[in-house]
VOPAGU-2260 file (C-alpha; in pm, 1 decimal, decimal comma):
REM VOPAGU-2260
SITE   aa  ch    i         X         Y         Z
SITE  UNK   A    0   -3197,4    2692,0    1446,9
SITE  UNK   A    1   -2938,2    2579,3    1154,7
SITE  UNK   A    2   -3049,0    2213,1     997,8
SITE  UNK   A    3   -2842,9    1945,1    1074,4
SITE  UNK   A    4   -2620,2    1829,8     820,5
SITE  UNK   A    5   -2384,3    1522,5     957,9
SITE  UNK   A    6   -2218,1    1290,0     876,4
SITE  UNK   A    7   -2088,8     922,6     916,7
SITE  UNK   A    8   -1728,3     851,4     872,0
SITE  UNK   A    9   -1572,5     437,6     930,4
SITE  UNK   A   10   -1252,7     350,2     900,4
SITE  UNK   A   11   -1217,1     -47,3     852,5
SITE  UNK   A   12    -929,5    -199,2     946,8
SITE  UNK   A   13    -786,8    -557,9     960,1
SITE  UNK   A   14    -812,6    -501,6    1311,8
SITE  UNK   A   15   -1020,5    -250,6    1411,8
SITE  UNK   A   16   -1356,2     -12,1    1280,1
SITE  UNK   A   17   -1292,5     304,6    1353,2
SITE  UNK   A   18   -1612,3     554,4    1342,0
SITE  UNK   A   19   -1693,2     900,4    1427,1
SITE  UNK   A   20   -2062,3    1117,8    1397,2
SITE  UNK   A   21   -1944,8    1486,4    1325,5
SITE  UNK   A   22   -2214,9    1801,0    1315,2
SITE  UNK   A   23   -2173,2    2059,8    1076,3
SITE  UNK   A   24   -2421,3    2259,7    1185,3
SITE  UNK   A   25   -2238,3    2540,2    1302,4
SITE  UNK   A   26   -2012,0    2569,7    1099,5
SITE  UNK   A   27   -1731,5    2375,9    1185,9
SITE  UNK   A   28   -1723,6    1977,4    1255,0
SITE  UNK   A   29   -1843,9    1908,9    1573,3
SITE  UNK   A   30   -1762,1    1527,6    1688,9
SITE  UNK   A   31   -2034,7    1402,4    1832,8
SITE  UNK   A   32   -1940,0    1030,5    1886,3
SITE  UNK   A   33   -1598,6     811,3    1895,7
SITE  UNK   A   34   -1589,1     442,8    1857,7
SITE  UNK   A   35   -1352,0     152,8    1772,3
SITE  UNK   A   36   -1430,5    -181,7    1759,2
SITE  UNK   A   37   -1243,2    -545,4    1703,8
SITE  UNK   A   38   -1272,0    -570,6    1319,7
SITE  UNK   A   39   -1383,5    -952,4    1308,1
SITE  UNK   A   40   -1420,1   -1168,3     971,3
SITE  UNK   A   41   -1124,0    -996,5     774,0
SITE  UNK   A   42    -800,8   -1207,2     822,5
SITE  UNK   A   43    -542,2   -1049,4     547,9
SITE  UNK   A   44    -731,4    -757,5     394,4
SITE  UNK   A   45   -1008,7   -1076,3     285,9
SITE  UNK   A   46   -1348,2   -1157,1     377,7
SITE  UNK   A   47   -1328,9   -1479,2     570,1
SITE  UNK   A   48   -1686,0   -1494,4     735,4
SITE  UNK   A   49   -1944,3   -1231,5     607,3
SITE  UNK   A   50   -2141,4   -1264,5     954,3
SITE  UNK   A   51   -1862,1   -1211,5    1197,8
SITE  UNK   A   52   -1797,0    -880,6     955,9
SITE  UNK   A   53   -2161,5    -760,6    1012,0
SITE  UNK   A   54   -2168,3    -792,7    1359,6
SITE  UNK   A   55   -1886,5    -582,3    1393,0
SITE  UNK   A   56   -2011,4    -316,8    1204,9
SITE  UNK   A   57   -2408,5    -378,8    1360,2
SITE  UNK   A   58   -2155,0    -294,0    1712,0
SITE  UNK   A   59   -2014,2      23,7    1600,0
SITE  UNK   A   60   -2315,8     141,4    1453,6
SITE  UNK   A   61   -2468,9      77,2    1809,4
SITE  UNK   A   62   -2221,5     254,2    2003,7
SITE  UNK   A   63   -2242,9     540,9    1790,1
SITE  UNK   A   64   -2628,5     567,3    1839,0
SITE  UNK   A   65   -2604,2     497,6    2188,9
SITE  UNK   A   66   -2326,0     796,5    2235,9
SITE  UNK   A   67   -2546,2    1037,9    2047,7
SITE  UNK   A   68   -2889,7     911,5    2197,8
SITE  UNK   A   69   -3082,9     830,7    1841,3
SITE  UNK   A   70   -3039,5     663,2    1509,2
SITE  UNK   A   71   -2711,2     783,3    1314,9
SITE  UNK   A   72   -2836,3     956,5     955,7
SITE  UNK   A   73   -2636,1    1165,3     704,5
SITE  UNK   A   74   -2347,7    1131,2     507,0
SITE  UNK   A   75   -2175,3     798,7     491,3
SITE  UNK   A   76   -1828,1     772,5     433,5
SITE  UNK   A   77   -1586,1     458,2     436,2
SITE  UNK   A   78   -1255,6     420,3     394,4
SITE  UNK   A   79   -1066,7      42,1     465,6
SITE  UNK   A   80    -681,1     -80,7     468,3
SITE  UNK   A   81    -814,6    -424,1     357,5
SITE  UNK   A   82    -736,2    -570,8      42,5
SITE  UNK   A   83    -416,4    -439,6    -222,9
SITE  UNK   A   84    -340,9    -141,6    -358,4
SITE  UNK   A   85    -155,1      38,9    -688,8
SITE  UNK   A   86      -4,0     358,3    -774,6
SITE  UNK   A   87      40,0     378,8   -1126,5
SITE  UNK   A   88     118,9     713,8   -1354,1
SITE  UNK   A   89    -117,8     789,7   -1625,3
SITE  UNK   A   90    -139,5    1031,4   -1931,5
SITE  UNK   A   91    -457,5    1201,6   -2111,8
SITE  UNK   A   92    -403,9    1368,2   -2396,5
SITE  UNK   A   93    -672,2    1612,5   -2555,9
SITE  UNK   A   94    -613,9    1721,9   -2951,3
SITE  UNK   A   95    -792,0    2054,0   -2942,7
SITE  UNK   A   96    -757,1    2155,3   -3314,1
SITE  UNK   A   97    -519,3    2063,8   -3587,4
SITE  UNK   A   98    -467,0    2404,9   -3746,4
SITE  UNK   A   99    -444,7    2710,7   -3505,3
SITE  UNK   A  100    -380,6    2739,5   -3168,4
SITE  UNK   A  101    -717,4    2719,6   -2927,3
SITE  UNK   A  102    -753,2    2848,5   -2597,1
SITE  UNK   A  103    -790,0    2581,9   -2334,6
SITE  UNK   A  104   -1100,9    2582,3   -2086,8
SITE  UNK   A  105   -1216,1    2439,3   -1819,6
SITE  UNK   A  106   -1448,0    2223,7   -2012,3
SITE  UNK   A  107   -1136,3    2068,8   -2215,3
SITE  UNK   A  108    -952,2    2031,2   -1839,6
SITE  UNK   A  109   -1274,7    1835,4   -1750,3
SITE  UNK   A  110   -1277,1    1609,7   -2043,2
SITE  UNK   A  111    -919,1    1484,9   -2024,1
SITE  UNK   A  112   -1060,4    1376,9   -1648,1
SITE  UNK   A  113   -1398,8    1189,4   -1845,6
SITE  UNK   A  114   -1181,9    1048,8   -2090,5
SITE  UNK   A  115    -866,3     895,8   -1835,5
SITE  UNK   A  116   -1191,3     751,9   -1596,2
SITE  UNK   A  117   -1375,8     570,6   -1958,2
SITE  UNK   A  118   -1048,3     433,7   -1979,1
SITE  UNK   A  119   -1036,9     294,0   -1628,2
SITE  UNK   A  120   -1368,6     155,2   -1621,7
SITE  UNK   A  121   -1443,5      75,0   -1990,2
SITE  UNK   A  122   -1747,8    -155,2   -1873,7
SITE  UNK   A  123   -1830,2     159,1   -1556,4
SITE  UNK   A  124   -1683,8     -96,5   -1296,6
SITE  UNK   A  125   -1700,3      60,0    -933,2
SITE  UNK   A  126   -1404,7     141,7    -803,2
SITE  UNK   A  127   -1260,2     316,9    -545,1
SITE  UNK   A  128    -981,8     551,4    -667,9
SITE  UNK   A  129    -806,7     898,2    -578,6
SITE  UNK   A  130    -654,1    1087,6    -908,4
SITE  UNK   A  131    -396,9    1331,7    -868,6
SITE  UNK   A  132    -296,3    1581,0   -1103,5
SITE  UNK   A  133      80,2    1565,0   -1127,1
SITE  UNK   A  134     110,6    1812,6   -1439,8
SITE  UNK   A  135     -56,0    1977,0   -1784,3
SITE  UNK   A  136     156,7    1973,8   -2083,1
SITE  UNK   A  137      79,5    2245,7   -2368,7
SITE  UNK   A  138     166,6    2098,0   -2727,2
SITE  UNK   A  139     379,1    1816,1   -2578,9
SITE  UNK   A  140     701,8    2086,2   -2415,6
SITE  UNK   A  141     541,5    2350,8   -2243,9
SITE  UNK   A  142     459,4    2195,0   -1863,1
SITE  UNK   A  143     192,3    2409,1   -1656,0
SITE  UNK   A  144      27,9    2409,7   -1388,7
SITE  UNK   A  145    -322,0    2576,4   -1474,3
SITE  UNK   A  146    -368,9    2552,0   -1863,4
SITE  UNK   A  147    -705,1    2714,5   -1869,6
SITE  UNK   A  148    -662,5    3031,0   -2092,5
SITE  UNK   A  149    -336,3    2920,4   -2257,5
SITE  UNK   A  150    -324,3    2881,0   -2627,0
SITE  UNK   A  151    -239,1    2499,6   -2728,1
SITE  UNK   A  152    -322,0    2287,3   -3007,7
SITE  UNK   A  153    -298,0    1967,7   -2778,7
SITE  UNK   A  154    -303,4    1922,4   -2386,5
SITE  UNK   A  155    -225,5    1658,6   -2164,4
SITE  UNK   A  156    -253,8    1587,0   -1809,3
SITE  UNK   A  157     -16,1    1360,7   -1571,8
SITE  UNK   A  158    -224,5    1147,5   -1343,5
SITE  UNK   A  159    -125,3     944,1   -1048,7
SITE  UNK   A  160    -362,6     730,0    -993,9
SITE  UNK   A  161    -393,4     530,7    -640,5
SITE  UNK   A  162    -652,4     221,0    -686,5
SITE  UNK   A  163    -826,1     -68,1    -463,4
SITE  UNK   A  164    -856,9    -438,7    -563,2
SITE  UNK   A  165   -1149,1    -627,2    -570,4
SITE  UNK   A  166   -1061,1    -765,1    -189,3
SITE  UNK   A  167   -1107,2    -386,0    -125,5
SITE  UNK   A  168   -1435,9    -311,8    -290,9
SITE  UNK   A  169   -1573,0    -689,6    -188,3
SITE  UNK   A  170   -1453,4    -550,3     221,2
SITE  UNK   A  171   -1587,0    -210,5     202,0
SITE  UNK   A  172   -1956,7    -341,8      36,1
SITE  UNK   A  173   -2026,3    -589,9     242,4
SITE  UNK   A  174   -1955,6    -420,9     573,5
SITE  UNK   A  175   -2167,0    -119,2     433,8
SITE  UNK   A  176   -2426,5    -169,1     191,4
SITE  UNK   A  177   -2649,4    -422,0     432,9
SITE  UNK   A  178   -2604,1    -233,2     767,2
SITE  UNK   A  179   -2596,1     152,1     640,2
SITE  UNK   A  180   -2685,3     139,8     256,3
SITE  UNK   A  181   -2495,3     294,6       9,9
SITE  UNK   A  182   -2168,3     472,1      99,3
SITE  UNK   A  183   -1863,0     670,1     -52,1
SITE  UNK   A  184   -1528,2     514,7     -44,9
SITE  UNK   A  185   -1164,5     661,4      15,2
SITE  UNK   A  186    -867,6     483,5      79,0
SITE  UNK   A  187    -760,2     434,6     454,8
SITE  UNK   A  188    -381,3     575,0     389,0
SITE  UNK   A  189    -440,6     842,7     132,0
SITE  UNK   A  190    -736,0     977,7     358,4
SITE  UNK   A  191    -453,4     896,6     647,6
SITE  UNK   A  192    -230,6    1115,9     476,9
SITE  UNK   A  193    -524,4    1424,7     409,3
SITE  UNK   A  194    -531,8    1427,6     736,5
SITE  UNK   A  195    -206,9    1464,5     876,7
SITE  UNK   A  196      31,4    1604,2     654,5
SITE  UNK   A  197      61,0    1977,1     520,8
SITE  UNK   A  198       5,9    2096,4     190,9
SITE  UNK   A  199     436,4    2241,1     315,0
SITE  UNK   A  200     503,8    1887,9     336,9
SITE  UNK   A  201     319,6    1730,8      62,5
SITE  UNK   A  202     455,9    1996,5    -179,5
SITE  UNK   A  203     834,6    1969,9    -108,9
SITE  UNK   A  204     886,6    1623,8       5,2
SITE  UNK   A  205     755,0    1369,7     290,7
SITE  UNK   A  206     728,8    1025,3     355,1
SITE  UNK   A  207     418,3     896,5     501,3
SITE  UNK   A  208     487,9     576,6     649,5
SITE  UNK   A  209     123,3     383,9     817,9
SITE  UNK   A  210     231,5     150,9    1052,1
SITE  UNK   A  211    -141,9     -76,0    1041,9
SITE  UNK   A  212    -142,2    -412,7    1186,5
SITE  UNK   A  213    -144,8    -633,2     854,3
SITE  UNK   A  214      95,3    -417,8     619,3
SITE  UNK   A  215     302,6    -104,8     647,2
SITE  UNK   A  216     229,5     165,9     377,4
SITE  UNK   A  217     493,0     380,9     318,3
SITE  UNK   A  218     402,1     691,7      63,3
SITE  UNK   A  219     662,1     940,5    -104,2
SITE  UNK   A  220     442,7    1280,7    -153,3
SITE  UNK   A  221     667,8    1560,0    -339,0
SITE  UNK   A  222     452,9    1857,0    -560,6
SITE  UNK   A  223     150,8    1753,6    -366,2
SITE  UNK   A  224     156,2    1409,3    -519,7
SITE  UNK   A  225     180,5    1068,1    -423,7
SITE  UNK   A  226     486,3     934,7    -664,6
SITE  UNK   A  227     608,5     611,1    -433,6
SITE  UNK   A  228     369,6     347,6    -291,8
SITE  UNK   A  229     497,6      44,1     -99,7
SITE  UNK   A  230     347,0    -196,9     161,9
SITE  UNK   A  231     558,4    -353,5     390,5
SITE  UNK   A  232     487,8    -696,4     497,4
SITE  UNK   A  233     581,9    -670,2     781,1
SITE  UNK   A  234     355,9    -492,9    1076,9
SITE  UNK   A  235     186,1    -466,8    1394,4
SITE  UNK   A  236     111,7    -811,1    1359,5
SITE  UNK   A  237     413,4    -975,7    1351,9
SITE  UNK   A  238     509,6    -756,8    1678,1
SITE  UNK   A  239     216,7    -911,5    1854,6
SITE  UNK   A  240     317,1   -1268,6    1707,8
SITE  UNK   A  241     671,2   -1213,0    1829,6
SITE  UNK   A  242     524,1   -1149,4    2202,2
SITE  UNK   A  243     295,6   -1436,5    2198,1
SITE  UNK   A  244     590,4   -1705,4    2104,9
SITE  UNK   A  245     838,9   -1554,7    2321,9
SITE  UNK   A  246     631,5   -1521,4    2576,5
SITE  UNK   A  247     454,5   -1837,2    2522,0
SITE  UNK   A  248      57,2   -1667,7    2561,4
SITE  UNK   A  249    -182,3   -1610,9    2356,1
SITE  UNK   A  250    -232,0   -1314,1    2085,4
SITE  UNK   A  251    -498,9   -1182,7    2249,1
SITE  UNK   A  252    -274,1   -1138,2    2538,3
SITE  UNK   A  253     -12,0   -1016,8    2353,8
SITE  UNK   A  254    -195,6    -724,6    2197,9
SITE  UNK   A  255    -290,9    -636,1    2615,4
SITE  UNK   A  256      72,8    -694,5    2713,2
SITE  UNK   A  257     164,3    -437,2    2419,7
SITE  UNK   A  258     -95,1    -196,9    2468,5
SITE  UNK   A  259     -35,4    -155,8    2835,2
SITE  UNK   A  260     307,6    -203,2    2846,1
SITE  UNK   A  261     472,8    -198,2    2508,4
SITE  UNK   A  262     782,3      30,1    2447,0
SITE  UNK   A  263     967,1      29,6    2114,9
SITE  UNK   A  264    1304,6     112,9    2315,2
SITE  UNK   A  265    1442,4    -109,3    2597,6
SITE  UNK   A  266    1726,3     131,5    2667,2
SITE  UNK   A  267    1622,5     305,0    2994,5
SITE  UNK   A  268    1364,1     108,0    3076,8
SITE  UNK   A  269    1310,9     -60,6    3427,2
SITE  UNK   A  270    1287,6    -418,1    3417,4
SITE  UNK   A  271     931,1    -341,7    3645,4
SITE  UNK   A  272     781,6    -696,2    3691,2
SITE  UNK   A  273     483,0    -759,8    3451,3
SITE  UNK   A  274     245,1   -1062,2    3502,5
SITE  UNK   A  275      20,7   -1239,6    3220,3
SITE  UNK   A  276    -183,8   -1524,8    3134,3
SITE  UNK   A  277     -17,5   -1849,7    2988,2
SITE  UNK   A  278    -164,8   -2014,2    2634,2
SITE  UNK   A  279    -405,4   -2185,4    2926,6
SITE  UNK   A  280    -568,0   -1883,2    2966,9
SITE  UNK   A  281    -535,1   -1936,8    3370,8
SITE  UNK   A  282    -190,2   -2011,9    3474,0
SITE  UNK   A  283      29,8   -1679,4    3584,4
SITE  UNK   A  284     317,1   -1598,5    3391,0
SITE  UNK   A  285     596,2   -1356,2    3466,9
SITE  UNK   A  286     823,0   -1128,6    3289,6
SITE  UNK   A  287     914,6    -761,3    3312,3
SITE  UNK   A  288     883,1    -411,7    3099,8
SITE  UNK   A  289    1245,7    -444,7    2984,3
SITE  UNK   A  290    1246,7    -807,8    2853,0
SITE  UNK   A  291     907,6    -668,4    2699,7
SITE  UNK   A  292    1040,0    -404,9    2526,8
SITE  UNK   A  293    1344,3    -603,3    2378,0
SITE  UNK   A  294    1092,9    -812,6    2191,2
SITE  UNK   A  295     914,0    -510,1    2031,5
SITE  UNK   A  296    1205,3    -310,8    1981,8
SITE  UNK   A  297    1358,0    -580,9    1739,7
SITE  UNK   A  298    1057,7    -637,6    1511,8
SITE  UNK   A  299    1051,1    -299,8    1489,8
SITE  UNK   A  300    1380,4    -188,6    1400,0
SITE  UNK   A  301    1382,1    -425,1    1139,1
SITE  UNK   A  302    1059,4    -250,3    1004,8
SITE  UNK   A  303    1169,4      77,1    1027,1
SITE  UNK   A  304    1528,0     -68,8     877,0
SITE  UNK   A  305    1332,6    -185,8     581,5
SITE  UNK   A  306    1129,5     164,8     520,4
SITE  UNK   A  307    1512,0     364,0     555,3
SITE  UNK   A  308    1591,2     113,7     269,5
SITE  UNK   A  309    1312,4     277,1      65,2
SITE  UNK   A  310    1402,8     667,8     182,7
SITE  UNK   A  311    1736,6     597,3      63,4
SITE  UNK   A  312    1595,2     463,6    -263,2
SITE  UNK   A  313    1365,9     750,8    -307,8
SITE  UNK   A  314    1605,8     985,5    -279,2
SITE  UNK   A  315    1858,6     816,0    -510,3
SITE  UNK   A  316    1576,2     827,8    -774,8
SITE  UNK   A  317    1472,8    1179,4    -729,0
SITE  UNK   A  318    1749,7    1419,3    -795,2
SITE  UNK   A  319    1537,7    1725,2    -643,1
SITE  UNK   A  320    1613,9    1529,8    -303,6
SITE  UNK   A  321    2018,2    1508,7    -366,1
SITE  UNK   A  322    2223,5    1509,0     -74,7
SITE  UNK   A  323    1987,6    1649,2     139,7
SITE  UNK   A  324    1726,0    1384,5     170,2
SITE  UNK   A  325    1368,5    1440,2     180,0
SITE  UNK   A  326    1264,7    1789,6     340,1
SITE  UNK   A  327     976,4    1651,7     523,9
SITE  UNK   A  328    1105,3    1357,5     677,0
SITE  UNK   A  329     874,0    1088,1     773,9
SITE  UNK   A  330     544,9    1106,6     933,5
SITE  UNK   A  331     412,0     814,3    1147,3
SITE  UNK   A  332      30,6     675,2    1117,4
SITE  UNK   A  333    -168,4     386,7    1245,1
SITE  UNK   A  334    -199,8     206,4    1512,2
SITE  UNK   A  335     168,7     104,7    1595,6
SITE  UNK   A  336     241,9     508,1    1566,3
SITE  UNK   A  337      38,5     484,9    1907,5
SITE  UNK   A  338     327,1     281,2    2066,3
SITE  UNK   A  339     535,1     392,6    2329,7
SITE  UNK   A  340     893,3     598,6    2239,8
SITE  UNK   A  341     798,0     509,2    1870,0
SITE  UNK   A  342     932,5     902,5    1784,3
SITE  UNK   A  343    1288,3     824,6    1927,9
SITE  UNK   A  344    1310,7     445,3    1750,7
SITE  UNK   A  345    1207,9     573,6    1409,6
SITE  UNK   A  346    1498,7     938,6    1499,7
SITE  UNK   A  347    1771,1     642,8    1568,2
SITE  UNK   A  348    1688,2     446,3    1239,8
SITE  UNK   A  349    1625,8     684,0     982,6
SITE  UNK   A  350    1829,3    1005,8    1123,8
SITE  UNK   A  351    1581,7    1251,1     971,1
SITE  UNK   A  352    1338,1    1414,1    1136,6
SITE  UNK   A  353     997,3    1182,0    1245,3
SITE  UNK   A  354     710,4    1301,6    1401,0
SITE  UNK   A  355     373,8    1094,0    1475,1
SITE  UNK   A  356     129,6    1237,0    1247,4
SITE  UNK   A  357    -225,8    1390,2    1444,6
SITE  UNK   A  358    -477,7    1600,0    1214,9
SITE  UNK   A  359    -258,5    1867,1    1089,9
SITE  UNK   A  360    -584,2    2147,0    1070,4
SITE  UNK   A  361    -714,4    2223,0    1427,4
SITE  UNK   A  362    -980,7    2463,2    1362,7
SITE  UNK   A  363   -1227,5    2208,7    1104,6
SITE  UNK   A  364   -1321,7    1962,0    1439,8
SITE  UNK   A  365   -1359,4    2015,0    1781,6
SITE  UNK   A  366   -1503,1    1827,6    2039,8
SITE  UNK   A  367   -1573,7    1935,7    2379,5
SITE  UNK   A  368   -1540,7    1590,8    2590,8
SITE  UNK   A  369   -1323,6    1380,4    2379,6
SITE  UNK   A  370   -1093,5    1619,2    2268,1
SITE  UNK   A  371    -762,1    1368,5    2268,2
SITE  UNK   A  372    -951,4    1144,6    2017,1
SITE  UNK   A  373    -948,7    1463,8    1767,7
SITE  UNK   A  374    -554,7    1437,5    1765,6
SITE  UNK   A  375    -480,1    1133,0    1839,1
SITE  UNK   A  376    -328,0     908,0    1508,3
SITE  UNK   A  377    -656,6     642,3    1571,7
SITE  UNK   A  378    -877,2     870,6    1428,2
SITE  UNK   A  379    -675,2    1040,4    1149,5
SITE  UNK   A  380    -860,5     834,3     881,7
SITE  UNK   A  381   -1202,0     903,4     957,2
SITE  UNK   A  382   -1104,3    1258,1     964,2
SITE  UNK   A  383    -922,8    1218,2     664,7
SITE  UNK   A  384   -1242,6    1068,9     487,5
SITE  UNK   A  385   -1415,3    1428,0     549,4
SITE  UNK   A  386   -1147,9    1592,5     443,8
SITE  UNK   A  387   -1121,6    1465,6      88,2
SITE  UNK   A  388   -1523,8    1457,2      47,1
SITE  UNK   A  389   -1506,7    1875,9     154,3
SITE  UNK   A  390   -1233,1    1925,7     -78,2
SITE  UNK   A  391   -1355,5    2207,0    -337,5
SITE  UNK   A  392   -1325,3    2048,4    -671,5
SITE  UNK   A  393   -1116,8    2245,3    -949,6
SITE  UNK   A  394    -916,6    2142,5   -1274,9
SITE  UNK   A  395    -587,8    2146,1   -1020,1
SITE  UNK   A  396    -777,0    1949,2    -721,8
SITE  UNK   A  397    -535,9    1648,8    -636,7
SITE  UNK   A  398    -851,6    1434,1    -514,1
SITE  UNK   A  399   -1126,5    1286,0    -756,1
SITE  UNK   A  400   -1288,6     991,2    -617,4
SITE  UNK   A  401   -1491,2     711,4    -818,2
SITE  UNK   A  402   -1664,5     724,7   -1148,4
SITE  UNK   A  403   -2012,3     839,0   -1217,8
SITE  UNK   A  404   -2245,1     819,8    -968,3
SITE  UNK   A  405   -2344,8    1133,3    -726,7
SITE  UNK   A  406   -2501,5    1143,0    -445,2
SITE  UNK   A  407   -2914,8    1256,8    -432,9
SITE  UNK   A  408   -2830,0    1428,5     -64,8
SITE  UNK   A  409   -3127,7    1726,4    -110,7
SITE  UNK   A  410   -3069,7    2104,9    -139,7
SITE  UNK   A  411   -2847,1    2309,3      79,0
SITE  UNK   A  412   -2507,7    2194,0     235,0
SITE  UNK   A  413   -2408,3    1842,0      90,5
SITE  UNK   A  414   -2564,3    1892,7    -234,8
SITE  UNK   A  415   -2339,2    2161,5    -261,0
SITE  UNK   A  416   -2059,0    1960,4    -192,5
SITE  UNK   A  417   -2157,8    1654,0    -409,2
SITE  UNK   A  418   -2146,4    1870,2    -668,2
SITE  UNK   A  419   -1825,2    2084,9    -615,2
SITE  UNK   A  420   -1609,6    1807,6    -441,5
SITE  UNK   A  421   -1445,3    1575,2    -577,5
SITE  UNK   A  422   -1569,6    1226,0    -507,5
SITE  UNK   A  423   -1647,7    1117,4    -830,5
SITE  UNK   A  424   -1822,1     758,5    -789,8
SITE  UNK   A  425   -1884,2     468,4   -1042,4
């Protein structure tokens, strides 16, 4: 019988944990456990009360040993939303000789990688990061995409580099390190994006826009690269604050009124009667699906009206984009991508084509009883997480993690992969 080799991938949120226990035992990833739970403690992407943060994770760690009947062990991976972000552009250069030409190896491709991450972390801060390789140049004119075997005197490499604040690290290492122990950390959109969009997409053009419930992320990929990066203020929360005054209840009600009900278009909808709980919590208040869906379609057209700001920005800036916008459109993530008619609010606003983004490879998980959860945008993160930590590793690889430190896992499967993937940790 194969050995077991699993692993353990969260997602925190500002307002929910996602987690999932996936078997690789046969080959494949083979979900063995779903859960999502109220993320309590973070208000804003910050820490606000350490215990309230524990508990939550202490109740997601339970439901996933309950589901799979024993204590969860393997590979831990957590990504989080919480906290800020950058995306900055960065050049290594690499003086290989100053008299003749030298042919450039994969050991030279490797150090301009050691040298931009000494930079980073002069004093080996950890971090959480993702590097992408944008381009080589030979001798400061000649731009590649593979320089090993090329003669040069010089080489450089064009990083993007996508980065988490302190509030980040300070979220992700107290909800980890005291309930699970150490862990490896991704970024909740990039892994997002992993997930869901095409290496098609990614190469010629497509905006990513994550619709969580304390920011919107919207991404501009084009030659497999992240070049854009913007968070929206505005998100799921504001929707759900929206409902609340309006409606005069509480949030908590607000979030069931939107979950159960919620449409982001009113046109065509019945005005079907819809009853609710006043700020009380006991008196009965009335309203209807229509008057509902007028709230949430107005908060969100001003979202989306902000991100078709940026697309038209984007492809002002990029001339490969011209008149015909970007190939790809715009792919929807998150929670809000979960809302009702989002696909036909998001057509209206940014006349391009929008689809909601579900894990774009359907042969690397499977699950026999929860099979919707695979594909459905909740998850994409978690999956997203695996996705970047089973990514073979070469001088071209758009993914390289944190600084450093690698993972003792044993012989056989995820040794293998610590070694060869590109999670580098520090």
């Amino acid at each position: 019988m194969p050995k077991s080799h699993e692993i353990i991938s969260l997602d925190i949120g500002n307002d929910s944990i996602k987690g999932i226990v996936v078997d690789f035992s046969e080959g494949y990833g083979n979900v063995l456990a779903f859960s999502n739970v109220k993320t309590r403690g973070i208000e804003n992407g910050e820490i606000k009360d350490v215990v309230a943060l524990n508990e939550s994770m202490n109740q997601i760690v339970e439901d996933l040993e309950e589901q799979i009947g024993r204590e969860i062990k393997g590979e831990l991976l957590v990504s989080s939303s919480c906290g800020d972000f950058t995306l900055t552009e960065v050049t290594e250069e690499l003086l290989l000789t100053e008299k003749d030409e030298s042919y450039v190896t994969e050991e030279h491709v490797m150090k301009l990688t050691d040298n931009l991450l000494s930079d980073l972390f002069p004093s080996n801060e950890r971090n959480s990061l993702h590097l992408f390789v944008k381009k080589y140049v030979i001798d400061d004119n000649k731009i590649v995409v593979n320089p090993v075997g090329m003669k040069a005197r010089k080489v450089a490499a064009i990083y993007t580099v996508v980065m988490g604040s302190e509030k980040y690290r300070n979220v992700v290492e107290y909800a980890t390190k005291d309930i699970l122990g150490e862990a490896e950390y991704y970024i909740s959109f990039v892994s997002n994006a992993e997930a869901v969009l095409s290496s098609v997409e990614k190469d010629r053009g497509v905006i990513h826009v994550d619709l969580g419930y304390n920011s919107t992320t919207v991404t501009l990929y084009y030659g497999n690269t992240p070049l854009e990066m913007q968070r929206i203020d505005i998100a799921m929360k504001n929707v759900l604050k929206d409902i609340a005054i309006v409606l005069k209840t509480s949030l908590q009600e607000a979030e069931r009124l939107l979950r159960t009900y919620g449409v982001s278009i009113y046109m065509d909808v019945e005005p079907t009667p819809i009853e609710y709980k006043g700020l009380d919590g006991r008196s009965i208040q009335r309203t209807d699906k229509e008057y509902l869906a007028r709230i949430i379609y107005a908060r969100m057209r001003e979202l989306f009206m902000r991100v078709k700001k940026l697309y038209k920005d984007y492809t002002t800036k990029y001339k490969e984009f011209g008149n015909v916008g970007v190939p790809g459109g715009v792919v929807l993530t998150g929670g809000g991508a979960m809302l009702q008619r989002i696909e036909s609010l998001a057509s209206e606003v940014f006349r391009c084509p929008v689809r909601i983004g579900a894990l774009n490879d359907s042969e690397i998980f499977k699950s026999e009883e929860n099979e919707f959860n695979v594909f459905t945008p909740l998850y994409a993160s978690t999956f997203g997480n695996i996705i970047v930590y089973q990514r073979e590793q070469n001088m071209y690889t758009p993914l390289i993690g944190e600084k450093g430190k690698k993972r003792s896992s044993g012989s056989g499967f995820f040794k293998k992969l610590s070694e060869a993937f590109g999670k580098i940790f520090g």
